[in-house]
N, C-alpha and C positions, 0 to 999 in steps of 0.2 A: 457769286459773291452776294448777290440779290437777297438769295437765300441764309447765306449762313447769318445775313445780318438778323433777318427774321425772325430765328431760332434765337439768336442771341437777346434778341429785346423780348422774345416769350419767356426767356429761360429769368430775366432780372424781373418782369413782371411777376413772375408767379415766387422764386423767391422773395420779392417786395412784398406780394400777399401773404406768405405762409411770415414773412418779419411782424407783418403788423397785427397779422393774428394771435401769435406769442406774446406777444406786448397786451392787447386786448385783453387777453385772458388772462396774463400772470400780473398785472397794473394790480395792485392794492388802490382800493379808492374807501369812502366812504361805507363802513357796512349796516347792516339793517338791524340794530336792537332789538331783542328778547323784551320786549314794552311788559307783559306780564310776568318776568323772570324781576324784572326793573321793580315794580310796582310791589310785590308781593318780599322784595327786600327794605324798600321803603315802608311799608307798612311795619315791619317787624322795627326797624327804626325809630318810626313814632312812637311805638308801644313799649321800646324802653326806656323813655323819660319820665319819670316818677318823681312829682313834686315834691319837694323836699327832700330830694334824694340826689346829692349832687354828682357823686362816681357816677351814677345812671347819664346824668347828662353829659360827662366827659365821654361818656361810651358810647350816647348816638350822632357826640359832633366829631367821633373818630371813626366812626362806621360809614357815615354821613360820605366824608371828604373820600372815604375808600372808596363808596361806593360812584361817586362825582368820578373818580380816577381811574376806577374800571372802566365806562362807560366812555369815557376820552380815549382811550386806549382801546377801546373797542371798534369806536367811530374811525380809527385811526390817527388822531390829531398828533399831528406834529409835535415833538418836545423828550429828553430823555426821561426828564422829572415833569412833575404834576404843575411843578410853577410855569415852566416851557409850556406845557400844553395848556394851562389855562391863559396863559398870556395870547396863545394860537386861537381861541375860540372866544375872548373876552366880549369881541364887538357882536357878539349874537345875543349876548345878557344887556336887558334893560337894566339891571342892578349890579354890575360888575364890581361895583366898589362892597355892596354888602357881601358878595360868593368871594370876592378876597379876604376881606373883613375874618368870615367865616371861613377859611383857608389859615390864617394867620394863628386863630385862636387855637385850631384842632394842632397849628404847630408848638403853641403855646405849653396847652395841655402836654402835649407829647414832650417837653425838653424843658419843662420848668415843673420842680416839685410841687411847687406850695403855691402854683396860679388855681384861684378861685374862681367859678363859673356860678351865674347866678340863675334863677328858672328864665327871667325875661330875657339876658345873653342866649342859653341854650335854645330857646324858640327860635332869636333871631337869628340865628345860624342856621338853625335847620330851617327855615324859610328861603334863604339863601339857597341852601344848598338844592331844596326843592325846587325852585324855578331854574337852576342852572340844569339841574334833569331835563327840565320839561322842555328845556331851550334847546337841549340837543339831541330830543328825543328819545330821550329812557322810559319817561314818565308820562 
């Protein structure tokens, strides 16, 4: 009897280990950004803002928030939409109310014909949107 007990706590041991090995390896957690995949999107960003040109700046505070929404989504964060996941990551931004801010306007743009974006609004977005990268390691 000694023995069958033996076999029986070696047998829940080792599937205990091979359980917690499965779980280790298949766990989604946090993953590791592309930083120069990130960076070299951003740039292309910056570079289509053309003073005086304001379609230009509706299209880098649309590219901008896509690119913020990849990178959550990348990270894994939590949320089905972009507002969920940024609500799951807000407390890592020094500036939360401006990467809202800048969230609100690109929905702006996106669902109102005749909203108006000015050059000093478009910077401030994308300044937003840029330390919200950097906060979670895109950029």
């Amino acid at each position: 009897m000694d023995g069958s007990i033996i076999i029986l706590f070696a047998a829940v041991l080792i599937v205990g280990g091979l359980l917690f090995a499965v779980i280790a390896f298949t766990k989604k957690g946090p993953s590791t950004l592309n930083v120069e995949r990130y960076r070299i999107k951003w740039l292309s960003i910056e570079q289509q803002v053309k003073q005086g040109e304001e379609s230009s700046y509706h299209l880098a505070i649309m590219n901008a928030d896509k690119v913020l929404d990849q990178a959550l989504q990348e990270r894994n964060v939590r949320g089905n939409a972009m507002g969920e996941r940024m609500k799951t990551v807000q407390q890592k931004w020094s500036n939360a109310n401006a990467v809202w801010g800048a969230h609100k306007l690109r929905n702006r743009i996106a669902h109102e014909p005749d909203v108006r974006v000015n050059y000093g609004q478009a910077c401030g977005a994308l300044v937003a949107f840029k330390q919200a990268l950097k906060a979670v390691g895109a950029i």
